[in-house]
C-alpha positions in Angstrom: 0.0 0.0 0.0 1.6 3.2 -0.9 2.2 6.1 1.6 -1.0 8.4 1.6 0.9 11.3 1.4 3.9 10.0 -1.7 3.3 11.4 -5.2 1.7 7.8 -6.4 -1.6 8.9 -4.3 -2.4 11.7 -6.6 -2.4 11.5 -9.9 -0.1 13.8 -12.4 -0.8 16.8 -13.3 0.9 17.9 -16.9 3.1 20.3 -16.6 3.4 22.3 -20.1 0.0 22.8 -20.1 -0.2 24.4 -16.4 2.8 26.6 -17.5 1.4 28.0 -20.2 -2.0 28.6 -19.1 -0.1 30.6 -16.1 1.7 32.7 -18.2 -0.9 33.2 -20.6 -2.3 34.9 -17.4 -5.4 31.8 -16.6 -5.6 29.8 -14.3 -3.5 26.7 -14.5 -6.1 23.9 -13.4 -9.2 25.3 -16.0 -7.8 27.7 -18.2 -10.7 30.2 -18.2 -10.5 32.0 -14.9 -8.3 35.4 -14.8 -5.1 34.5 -12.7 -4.0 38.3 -11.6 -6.5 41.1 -10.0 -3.7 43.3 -10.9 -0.5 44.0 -12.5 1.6 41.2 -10.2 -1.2 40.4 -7.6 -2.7 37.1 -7.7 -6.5 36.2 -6.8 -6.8 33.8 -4.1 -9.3 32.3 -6.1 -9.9 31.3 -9.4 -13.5 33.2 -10.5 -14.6 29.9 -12.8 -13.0 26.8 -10.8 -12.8 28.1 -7.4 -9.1 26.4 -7.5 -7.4 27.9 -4.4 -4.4 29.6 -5.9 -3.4 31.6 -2.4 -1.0 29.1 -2.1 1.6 30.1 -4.4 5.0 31.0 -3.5 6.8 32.4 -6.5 8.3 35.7 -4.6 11.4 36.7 -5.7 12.0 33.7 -8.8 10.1 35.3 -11.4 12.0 38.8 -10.8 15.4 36.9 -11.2 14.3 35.1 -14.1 13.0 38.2 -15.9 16.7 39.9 -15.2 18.2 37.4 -16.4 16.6 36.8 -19.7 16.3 40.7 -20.3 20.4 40.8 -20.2 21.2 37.9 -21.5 18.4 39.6 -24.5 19.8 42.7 -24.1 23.8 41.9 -23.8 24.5 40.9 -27.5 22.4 43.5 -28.7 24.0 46.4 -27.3 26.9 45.4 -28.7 26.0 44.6 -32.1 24.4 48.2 -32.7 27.2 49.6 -31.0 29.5 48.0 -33.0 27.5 48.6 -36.2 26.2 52.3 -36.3 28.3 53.4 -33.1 25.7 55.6 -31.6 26.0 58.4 -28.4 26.6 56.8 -25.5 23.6 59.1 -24.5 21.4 57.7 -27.5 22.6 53.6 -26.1 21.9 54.7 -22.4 18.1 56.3 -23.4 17.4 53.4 -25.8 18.8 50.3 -23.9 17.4 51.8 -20.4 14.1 51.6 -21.9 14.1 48.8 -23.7 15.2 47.0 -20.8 12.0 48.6 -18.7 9.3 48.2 -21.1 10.8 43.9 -21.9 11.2 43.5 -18.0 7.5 45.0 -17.6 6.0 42.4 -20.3 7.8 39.4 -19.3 7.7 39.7 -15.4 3.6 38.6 -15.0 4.2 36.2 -17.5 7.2 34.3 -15.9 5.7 34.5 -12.1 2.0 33.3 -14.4 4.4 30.2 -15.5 6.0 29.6 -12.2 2.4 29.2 -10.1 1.6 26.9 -13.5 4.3 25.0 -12.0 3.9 24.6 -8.7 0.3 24.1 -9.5 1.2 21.2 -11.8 3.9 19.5 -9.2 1.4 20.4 -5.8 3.5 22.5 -4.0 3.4 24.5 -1.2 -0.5 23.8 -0.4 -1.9 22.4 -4.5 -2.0 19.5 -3.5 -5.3 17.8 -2.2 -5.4 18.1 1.4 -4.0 15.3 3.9 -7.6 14.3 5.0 -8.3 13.7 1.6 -5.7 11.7 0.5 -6.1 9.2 3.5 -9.8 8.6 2.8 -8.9 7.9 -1.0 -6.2 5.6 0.0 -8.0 3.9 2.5 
């Protein structure tokens, strides 16, 4: 008999799918429900499921991801226009500053969408079913 609380209790839940419908900005268990009452804040509820989704942790992942996939963008860029039309330093600074701003801005709710699609899809911190549940299915 397996442990009521081990993974084989609980079925899978696919992950690509969860991702996607998190950063699309929908919830990751039905896909319909809005996943953000704001800019970054997330409802404790989805609207169409009534998924709990209170229970994600994402905090400060999502802002290191977007950082690093906005220099890592931004990086080989700078220098190829530099090294191409050789602008102003003042021309680089304006146009790389806010390029950087405006890709951070579009990406950041969409990575921290993906990363409670994830956590969603793997039950943790809370997704899961809860422990009285399990035992009475495994019983």
């Amino acid at each position: 008999m397996p442990h009521a609380y081990s993974d084989t209790a609980l079925p899978e839940r696919p992950v690509k799918p969860a991702m996607l419908r998190g950063a699309l900005g929908r919830c990751p268990s039905c896909g319909q429900g809005r996943l953000f009452r704001g800019y970054l804040s997330v409802s404790p509820t989805c609207p169409h499921c009534h998924e709990e989704l209170h229970h994600q942790r994402a905090d400060d992942g999502p802002a290191y991801l977007t950082i690093l996939l906005v220099s890592h963008l931004g990086a080989p860029l700078l220098l190829a226009i530099y090294m191409m039309y050789r602008p102003s330093a003042m021309a680089m600074l304006i146009g790389f500053g806010l390029g950087a701003v405006v890709l951070s801005l579009l990406l950041l709710p969409r990575i921290k969408g993906g990363m409670i699609g994830f956590q969603w899809a793997r039950r943790m911190h809370g997704f899961g079913a809860e422990p009285a549940a399990i035992e009475a299915a495994a019983s």
